[in-house]
CHARMM internal coordinates of N, CA and C (Angstrom, degrees):
IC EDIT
DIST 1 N 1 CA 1.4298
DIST 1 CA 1 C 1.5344
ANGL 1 N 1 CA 1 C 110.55
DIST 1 C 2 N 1.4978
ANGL 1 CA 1 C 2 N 112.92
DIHE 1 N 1 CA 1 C 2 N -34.98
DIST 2 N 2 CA 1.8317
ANGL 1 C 2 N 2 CA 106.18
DIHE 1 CA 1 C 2 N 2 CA -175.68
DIST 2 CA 2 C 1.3687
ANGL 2 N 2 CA 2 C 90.99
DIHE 1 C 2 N 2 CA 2 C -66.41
DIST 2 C 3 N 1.6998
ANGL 2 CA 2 C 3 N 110.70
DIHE 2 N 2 CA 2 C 3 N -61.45
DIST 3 N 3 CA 1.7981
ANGL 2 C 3 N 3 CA 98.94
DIHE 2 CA 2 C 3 N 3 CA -172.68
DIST 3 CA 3 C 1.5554
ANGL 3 N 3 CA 3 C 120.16
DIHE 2 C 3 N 3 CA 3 C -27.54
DIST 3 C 4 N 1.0938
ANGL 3 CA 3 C 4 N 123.20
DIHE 3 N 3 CA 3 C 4 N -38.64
DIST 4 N 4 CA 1.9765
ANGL 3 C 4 N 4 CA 126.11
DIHE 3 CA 3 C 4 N 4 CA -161.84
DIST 4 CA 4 C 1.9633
ANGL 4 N 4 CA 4 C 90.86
DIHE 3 C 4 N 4 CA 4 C -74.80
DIST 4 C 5 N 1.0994
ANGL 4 CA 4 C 5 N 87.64
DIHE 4 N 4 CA 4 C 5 N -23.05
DIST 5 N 5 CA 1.8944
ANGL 4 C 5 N 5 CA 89.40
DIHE 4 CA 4 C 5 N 5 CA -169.75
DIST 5 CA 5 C 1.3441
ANGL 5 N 5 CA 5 C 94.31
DIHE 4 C 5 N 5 CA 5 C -107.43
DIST 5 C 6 N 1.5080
ANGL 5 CA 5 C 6 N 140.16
DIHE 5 N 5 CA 5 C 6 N 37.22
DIST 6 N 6 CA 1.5590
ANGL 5 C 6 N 6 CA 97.78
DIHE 5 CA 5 C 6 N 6 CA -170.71
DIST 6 CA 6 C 0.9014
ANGL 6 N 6 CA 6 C 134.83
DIHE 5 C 6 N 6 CA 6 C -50.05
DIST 6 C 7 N 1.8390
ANGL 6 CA 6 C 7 N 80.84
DIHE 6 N 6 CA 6 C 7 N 127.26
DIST 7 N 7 CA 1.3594
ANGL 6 C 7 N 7 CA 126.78
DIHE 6 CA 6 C 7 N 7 CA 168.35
DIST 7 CA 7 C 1.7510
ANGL 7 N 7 CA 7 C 101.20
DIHE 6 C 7 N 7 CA 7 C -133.11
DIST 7 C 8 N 1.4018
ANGL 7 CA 7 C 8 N 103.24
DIHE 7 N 7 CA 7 C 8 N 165.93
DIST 8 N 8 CA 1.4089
ANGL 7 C 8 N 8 CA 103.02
DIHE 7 CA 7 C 8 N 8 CA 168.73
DIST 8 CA 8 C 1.5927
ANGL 8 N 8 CA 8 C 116.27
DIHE 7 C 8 N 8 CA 8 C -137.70
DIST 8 C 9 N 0.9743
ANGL 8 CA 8 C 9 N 94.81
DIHE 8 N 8 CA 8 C 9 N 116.09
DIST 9 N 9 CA 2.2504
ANGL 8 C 9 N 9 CA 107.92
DIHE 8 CA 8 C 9 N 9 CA 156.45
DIST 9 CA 9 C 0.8448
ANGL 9 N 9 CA 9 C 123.84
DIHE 8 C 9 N 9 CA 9 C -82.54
DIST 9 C 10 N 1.5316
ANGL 9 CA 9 C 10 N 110.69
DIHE 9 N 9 CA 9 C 10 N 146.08
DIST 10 N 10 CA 1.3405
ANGL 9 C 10 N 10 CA 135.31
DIHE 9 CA 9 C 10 N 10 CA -132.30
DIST 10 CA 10 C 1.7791
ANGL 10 N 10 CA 10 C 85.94
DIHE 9 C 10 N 10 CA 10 C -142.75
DIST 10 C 11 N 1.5325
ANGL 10 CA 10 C 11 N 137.77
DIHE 10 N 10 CA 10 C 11 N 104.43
DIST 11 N 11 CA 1.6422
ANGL 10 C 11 N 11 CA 113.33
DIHE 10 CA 10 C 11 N 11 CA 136.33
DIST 11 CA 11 C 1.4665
ANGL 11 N 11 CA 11 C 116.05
DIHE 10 C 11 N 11 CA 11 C -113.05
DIST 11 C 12 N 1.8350
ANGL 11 CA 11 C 12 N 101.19
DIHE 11 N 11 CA 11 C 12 N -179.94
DIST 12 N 12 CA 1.3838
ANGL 11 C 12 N 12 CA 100.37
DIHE 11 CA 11 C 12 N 12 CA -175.83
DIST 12 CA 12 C 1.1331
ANGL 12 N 12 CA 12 C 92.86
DIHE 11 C 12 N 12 CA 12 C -172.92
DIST 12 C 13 N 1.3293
ANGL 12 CA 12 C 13 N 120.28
DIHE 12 N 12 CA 12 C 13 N 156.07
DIST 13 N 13 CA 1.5523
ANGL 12 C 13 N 13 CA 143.59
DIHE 12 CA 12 C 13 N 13 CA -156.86
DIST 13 CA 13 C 1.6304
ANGL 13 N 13 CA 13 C 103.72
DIHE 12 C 13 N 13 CA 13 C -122.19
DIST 13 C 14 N 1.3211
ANGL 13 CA 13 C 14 N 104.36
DIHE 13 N 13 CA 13 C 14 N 99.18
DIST 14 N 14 CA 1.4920
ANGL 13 C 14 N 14 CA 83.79
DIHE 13 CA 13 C 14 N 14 CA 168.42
DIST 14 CA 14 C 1.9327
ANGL 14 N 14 CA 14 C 100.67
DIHE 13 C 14 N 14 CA 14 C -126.95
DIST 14 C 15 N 1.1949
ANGL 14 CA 14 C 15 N 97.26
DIHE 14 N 14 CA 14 C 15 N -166.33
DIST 15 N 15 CA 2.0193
ANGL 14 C 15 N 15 CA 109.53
DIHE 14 CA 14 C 15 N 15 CA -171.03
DIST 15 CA 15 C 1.8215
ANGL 15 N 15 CA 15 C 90.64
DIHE 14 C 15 N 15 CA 15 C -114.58
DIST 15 C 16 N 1.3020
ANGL 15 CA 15 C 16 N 117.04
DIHE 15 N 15 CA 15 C 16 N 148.51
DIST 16 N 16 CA 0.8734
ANGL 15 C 16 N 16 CA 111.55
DIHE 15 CA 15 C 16 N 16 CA 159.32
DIST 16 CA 16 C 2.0553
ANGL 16 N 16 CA 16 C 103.64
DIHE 15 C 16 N 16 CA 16 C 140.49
DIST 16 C 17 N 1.3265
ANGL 16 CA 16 C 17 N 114.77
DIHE 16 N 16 CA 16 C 17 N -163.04
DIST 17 N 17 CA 1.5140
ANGL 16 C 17 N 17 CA 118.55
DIHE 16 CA 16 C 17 N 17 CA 178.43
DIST 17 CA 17 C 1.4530
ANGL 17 N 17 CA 17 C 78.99
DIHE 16 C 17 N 17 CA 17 C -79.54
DIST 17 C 18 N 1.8013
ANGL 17 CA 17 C 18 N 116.42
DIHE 17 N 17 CA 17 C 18 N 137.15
DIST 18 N 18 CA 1.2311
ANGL 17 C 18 N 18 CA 133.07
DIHE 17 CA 17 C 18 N 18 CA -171.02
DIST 18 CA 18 C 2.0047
ANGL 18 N 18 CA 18 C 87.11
DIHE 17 C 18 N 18 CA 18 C -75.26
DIST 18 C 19 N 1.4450
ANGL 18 CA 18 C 19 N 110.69
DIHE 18 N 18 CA 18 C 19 N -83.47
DIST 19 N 19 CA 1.6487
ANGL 18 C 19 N 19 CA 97.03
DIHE 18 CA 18 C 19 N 19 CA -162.82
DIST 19 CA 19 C 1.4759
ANGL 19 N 19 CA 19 C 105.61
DIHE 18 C 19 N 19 CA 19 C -50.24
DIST 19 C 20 N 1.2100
ANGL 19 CA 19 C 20 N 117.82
DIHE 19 N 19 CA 19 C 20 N -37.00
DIST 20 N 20 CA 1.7716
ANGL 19 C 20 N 20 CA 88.46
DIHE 19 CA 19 C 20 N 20 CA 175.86
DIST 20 CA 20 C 1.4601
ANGL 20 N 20 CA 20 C 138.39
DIHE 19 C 20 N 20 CA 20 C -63.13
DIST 20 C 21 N 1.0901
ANGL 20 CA 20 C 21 N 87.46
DIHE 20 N 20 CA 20 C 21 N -27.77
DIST 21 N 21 CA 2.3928
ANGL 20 C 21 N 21 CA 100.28
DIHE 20 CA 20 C 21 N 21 CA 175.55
DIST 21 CA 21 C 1.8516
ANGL 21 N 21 CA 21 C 89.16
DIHE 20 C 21 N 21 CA 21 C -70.82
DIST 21 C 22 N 1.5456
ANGL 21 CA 21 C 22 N 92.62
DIHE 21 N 21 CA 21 C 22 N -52.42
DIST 22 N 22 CA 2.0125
ANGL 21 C 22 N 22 CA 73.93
DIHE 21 CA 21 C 22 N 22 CA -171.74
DIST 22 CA 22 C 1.5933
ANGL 22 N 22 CA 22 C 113.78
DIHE 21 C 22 N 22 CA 22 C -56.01
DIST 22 C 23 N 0.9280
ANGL 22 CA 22 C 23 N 119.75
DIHE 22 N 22 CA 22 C 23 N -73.48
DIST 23 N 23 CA 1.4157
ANGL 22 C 23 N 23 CA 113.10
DIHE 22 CA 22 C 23 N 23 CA 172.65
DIST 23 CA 23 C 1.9115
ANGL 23 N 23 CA 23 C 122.36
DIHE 22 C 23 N 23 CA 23 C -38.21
DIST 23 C 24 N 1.3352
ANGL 23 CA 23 C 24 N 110.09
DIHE 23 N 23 CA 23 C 24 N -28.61
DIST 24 N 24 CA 1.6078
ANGL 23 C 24 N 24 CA 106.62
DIHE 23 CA 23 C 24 N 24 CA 158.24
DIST 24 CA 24 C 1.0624
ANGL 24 N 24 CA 24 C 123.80
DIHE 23 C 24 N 24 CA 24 C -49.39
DIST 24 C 25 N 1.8254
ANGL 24 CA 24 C 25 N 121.11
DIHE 24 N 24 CA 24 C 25 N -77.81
DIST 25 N 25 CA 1.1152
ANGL 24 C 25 N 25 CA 126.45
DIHE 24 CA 24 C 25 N 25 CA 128.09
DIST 25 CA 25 C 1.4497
ANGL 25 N 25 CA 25 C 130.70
DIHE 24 C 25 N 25 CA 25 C 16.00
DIST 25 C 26 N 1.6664
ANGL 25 CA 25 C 26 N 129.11
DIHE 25 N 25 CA 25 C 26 N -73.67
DIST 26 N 26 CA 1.0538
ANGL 25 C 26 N 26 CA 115.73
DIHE 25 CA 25 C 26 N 26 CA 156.37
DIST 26 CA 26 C 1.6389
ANGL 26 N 26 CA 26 C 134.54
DIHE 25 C 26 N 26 CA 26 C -47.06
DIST 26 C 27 N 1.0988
ANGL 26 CA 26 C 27 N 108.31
DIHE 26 N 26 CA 26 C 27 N -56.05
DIST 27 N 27 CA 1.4634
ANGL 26 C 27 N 27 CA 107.12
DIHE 26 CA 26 C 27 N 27 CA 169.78
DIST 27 CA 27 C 1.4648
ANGL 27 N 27 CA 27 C 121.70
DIHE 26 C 27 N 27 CA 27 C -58.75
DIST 27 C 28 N 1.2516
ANGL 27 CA 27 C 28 N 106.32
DIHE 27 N 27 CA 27 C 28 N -27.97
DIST 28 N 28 CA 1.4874
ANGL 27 C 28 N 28 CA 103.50
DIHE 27 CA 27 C 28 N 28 CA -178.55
DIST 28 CA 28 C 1.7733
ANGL 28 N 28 CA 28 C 99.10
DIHE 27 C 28 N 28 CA 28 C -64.66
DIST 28 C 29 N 0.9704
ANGL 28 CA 28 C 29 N 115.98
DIHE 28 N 28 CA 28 C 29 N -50.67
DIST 29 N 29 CA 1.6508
ANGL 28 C 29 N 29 CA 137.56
DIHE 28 CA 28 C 29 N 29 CA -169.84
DIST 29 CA 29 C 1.4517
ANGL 29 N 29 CA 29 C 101.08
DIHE 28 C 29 N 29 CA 29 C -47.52
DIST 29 C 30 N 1.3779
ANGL 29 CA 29 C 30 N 114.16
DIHE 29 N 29 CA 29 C 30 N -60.52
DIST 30 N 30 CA 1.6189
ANGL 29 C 30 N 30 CA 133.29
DIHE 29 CA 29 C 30 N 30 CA -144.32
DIST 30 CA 30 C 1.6051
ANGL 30 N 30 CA 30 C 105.25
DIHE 29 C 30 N 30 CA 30 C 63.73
DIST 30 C 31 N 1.6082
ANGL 30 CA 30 C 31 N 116.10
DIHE 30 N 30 CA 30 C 31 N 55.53
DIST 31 N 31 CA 1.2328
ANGL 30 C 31 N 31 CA 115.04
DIHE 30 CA 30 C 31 N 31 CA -173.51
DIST 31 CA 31 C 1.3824
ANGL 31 N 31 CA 31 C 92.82
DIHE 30 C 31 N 31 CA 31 C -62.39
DIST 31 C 32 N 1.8616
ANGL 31 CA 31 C 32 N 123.10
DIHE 31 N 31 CA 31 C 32 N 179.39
DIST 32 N 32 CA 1.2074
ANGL 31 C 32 N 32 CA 136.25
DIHE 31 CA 31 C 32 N 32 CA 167.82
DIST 32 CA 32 C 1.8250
ANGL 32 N 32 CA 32 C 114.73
DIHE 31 C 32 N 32 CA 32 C -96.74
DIST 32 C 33 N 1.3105
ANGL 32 CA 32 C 33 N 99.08
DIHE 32 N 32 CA 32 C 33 N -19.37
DIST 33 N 33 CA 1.9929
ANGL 32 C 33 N 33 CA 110.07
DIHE 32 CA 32 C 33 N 33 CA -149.81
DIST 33 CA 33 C 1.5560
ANGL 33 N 33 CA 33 C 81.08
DIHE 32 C 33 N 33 CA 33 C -142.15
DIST 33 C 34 N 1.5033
ANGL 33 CA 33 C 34 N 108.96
DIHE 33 N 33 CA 33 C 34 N 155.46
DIST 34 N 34 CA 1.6517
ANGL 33 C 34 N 34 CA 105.23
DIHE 33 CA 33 C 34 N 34 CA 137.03
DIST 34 CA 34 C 1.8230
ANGL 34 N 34 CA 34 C 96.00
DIHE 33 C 34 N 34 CA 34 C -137.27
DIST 34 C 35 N 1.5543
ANGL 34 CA 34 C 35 N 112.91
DIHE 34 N 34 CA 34 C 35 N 139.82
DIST 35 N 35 CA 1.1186
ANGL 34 C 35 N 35 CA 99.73
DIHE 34 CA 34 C 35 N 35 CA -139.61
DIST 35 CA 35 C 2.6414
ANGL 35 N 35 CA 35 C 70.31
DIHE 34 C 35 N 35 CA 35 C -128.76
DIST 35 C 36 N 1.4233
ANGL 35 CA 35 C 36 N 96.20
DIHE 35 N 35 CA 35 C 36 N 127.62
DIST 36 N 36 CA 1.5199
ANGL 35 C 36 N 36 CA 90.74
DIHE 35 CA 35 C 36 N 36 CA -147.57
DIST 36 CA 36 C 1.6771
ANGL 36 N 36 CA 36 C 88.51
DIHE 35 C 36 N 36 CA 36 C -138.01
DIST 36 C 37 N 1.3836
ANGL 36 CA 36 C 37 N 112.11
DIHE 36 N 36 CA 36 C 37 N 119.39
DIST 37 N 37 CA 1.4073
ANGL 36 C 37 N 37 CA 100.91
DIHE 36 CA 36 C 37 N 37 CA 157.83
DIST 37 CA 37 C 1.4225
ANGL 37 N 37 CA 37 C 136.18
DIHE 36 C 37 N 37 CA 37 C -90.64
DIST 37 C 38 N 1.4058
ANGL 37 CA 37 C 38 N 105.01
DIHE 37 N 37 CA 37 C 38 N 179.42
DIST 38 N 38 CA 1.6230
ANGL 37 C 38 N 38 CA 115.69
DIHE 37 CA 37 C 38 N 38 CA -167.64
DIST 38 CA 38 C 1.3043
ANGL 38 N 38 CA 38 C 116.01
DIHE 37 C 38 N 38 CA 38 C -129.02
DIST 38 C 39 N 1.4077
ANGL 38 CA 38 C 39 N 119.26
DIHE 38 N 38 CA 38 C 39 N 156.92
DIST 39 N 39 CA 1.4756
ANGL 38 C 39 N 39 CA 126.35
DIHE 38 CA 38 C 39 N 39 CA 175.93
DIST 39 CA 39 C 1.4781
ANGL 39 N 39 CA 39 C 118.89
DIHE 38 C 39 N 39 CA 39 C -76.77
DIST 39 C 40 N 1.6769
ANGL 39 CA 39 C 40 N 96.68
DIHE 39 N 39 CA 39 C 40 N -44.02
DIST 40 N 40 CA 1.1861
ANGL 39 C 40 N 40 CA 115.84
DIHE 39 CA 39 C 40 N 40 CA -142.19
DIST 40 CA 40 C 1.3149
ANGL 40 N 40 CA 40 C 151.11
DIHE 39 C 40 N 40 CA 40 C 64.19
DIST 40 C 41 N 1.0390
ANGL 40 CA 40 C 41 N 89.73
DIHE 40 N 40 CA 40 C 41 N 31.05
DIST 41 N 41 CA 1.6862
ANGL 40 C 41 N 41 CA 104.68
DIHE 40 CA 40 C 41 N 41 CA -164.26
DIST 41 CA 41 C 1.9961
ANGL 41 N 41 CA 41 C 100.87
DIHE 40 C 41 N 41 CA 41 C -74.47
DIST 41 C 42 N 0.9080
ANGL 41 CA 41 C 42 N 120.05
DIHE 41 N 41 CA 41 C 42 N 178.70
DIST 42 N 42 CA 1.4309
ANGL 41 C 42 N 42 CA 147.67
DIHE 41 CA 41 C 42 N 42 CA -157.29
DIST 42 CA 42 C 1.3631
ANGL 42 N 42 CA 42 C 116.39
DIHE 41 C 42 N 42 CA 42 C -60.17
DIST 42 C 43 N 1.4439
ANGL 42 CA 42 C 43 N 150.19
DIHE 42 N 42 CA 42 C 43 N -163.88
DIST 43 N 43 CA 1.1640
ANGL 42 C 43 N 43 CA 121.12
DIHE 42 CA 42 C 43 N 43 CA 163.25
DIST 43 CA 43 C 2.0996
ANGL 43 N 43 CA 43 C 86.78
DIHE 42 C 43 N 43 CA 43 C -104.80
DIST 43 C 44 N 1.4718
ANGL 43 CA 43 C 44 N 118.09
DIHE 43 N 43 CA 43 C 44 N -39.44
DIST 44 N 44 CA 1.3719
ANGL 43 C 44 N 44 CA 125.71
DIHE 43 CA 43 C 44 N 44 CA -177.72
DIST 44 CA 44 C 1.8242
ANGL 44 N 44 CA 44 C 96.65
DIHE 43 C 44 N 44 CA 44 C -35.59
DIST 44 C 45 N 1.5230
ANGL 44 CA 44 C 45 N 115.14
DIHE 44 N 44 CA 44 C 45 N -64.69
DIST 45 N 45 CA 1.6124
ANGL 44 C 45 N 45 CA 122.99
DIHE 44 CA 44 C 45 N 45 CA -162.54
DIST 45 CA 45 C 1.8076
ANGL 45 N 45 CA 45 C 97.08
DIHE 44 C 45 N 45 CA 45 C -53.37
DIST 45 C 46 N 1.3950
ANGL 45 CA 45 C 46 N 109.72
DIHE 45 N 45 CA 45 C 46 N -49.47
DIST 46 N 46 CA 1.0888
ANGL 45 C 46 N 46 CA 126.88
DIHE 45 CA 45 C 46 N 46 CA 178.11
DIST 46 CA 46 C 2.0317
ANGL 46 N 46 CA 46 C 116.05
DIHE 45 C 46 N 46 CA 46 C -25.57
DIST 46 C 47 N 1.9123
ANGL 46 CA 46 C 47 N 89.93
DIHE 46 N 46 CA 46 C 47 N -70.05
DIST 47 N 47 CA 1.8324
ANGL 46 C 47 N 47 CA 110.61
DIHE 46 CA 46 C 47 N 47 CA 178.16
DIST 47 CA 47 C 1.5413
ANGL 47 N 47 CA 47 C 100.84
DIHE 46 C 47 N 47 CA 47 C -56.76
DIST 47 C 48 N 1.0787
ANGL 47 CA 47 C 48 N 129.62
DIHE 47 N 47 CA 47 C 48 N -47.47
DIST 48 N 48 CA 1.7192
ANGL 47 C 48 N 48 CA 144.43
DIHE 47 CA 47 C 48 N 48 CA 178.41
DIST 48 CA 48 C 1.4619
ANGL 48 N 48 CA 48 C 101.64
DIHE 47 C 48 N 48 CA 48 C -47.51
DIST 48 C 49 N 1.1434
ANGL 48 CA 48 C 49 N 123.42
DIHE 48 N 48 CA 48 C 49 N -102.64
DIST 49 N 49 CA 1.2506
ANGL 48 C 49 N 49 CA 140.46
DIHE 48 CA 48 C 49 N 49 CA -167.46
DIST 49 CA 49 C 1.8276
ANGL 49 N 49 CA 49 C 108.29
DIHE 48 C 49 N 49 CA 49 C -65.87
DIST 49 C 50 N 1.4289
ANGL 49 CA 49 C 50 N 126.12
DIHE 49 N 49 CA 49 C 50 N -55.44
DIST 50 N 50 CA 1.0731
ANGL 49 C 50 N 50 CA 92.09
DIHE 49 CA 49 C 50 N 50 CA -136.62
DIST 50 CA 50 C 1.2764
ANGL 50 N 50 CA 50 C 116.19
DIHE 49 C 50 N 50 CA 50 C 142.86
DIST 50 C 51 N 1.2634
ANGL 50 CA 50 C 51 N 130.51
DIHE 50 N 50 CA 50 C 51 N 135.50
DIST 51 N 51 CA 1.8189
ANGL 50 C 51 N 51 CA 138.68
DIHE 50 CA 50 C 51 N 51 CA 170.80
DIST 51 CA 51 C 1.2898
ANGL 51 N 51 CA 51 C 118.12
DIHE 50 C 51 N 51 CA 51 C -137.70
DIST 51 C 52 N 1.4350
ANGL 51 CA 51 C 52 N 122.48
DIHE 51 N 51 CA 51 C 52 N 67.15
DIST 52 N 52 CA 1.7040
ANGL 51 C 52 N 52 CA 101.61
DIHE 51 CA 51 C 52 N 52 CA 179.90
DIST 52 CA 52 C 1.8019
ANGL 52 N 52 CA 52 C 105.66
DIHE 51 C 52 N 52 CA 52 C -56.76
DIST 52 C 53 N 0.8923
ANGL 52 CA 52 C 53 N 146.77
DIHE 52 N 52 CA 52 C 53 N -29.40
DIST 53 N 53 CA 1.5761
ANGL 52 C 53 N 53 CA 117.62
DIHE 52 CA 52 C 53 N 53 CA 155.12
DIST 53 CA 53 C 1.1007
ANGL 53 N 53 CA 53 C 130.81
DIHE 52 C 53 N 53 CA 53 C -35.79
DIST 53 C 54 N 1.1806
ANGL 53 CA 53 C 54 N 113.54
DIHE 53 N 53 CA 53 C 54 N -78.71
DIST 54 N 54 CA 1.1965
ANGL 53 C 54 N 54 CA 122.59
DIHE 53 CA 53 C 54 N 54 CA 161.97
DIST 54 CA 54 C 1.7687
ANGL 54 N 54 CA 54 C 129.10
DIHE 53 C 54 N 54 CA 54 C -37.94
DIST 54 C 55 N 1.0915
ANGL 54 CA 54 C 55 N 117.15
DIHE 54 N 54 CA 54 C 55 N -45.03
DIST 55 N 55 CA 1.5616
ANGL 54 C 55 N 55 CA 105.54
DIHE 54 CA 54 C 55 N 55 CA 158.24
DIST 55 CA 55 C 1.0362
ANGL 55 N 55 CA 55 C 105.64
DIHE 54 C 55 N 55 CA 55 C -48.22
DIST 55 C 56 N 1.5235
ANGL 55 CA 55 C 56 N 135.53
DIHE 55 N 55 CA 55 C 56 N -58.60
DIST 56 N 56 CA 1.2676
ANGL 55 C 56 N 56 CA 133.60
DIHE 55 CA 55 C 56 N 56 CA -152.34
DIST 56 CA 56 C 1.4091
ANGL 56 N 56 CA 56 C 122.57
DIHE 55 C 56 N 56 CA 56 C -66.55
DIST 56 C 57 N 1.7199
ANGL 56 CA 56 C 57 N 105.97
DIHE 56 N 56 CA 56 C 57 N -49.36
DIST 57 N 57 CA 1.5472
ANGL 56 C 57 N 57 CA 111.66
DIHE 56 CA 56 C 57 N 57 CA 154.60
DIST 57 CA 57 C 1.6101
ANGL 57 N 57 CA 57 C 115.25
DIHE 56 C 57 N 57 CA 57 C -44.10
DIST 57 C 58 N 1.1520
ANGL 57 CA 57 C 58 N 111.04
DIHE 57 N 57 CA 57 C 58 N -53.10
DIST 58 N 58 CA 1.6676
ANGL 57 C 58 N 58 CA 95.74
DIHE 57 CA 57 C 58 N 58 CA 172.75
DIST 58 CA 58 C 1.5112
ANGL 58 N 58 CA 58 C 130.76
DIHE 57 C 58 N 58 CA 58 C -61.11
DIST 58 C 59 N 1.2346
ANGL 58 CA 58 C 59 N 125.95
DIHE 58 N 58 CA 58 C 59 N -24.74
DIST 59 N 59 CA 1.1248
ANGL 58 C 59 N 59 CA 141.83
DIHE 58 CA 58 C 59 N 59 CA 167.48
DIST 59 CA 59 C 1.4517
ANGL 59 N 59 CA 59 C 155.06
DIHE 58 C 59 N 59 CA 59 C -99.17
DIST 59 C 60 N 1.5916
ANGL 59 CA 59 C 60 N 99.34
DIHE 59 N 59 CA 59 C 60 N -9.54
DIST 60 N 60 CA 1.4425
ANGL 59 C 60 N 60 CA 127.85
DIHE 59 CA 59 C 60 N 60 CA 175.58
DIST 60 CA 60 C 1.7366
ANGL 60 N 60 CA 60 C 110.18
DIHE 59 C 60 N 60 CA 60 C -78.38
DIST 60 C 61 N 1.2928
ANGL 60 CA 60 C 61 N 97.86
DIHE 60 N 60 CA 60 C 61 N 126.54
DIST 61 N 61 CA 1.6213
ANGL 60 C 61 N 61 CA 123.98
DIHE 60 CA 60 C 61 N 61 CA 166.41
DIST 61 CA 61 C 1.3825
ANGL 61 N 61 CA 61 C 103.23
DIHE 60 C 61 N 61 CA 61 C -39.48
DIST 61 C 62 N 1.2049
ANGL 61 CA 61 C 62 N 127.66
DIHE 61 N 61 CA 61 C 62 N -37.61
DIST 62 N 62 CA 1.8118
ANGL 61 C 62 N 62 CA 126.72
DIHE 61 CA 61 C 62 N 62 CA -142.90
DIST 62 CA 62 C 1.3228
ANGL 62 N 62 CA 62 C 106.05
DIHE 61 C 62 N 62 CA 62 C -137.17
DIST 62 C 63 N 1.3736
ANGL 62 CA 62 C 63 N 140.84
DIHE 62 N 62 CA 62 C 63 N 152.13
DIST 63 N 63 CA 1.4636
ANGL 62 C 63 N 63 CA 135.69
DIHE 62 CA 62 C 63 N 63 CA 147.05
DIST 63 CA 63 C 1.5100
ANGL 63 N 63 CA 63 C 130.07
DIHE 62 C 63 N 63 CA 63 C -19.38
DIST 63 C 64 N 1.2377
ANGL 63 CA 63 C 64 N 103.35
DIHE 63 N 63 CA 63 C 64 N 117.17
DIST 64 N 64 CA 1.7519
ANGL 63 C 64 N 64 CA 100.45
DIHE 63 CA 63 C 64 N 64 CA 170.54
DIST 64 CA 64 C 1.3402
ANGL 64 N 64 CA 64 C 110.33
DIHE 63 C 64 N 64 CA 64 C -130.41
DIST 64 C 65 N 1.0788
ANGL 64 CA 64 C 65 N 93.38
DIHE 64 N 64 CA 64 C 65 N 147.54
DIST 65 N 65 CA 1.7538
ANGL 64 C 65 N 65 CA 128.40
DIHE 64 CA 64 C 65 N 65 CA -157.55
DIST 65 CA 65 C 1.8346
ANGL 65 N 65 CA 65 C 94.62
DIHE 64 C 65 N 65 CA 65 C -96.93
DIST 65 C 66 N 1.3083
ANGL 65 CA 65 C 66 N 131.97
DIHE 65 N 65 CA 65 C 66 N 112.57
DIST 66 N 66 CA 1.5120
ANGL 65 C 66 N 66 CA 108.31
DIHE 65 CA 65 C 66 N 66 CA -175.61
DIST 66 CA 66 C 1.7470
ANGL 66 N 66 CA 66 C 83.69
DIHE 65 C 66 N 66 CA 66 C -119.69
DIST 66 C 67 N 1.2898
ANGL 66 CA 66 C 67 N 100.20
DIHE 66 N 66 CA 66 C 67 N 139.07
DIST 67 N 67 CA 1.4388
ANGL 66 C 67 N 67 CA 118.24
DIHE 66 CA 66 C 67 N 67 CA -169.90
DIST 67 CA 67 C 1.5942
ANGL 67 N 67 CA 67 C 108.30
DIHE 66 C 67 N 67 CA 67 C -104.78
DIST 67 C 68 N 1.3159
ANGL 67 CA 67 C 68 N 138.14
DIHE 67 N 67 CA 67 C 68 N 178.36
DIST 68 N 68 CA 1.5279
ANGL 67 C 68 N 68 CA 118.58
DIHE 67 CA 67 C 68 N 68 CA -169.58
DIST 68 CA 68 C 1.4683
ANGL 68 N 68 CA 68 C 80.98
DIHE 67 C 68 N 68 CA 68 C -145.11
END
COOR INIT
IC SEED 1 N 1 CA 1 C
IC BUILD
């Protein structure tokens, strides 16, 4: 689907705190987007566990796209 639009995607596997490698990653890149899905889970599941989206929206250099 990016091909019909060029555009181009980018993945990669790394080890580590998930929003922080992604956002590494970005900078390393000079991505434009970071384009990141979601559960949607609750705001309660949310305080419990955790949002690597949400970290990431808070912390990303660049636009993110949060997908559901």
């Amino acid at each position: 689907m990016a091909a019909e639009h060029d555009r181009t995607v980018s993945t990669a596997i790394r080890v580590g705190d998930p929003a922080r490698e992604i956002i590494r990653y970005a900078e390393e890149r000079d991505v434009d987007t970071i384009v990141i899905g979601s559960h949607g889970r609750s705001f309660v599941v949310r305080m419990l566990l955790g949002s690597v989206a949400e970290a990431v929206v808070r912390r990303a250099p660049t636009p993110v796209l949060v997908v559901r």
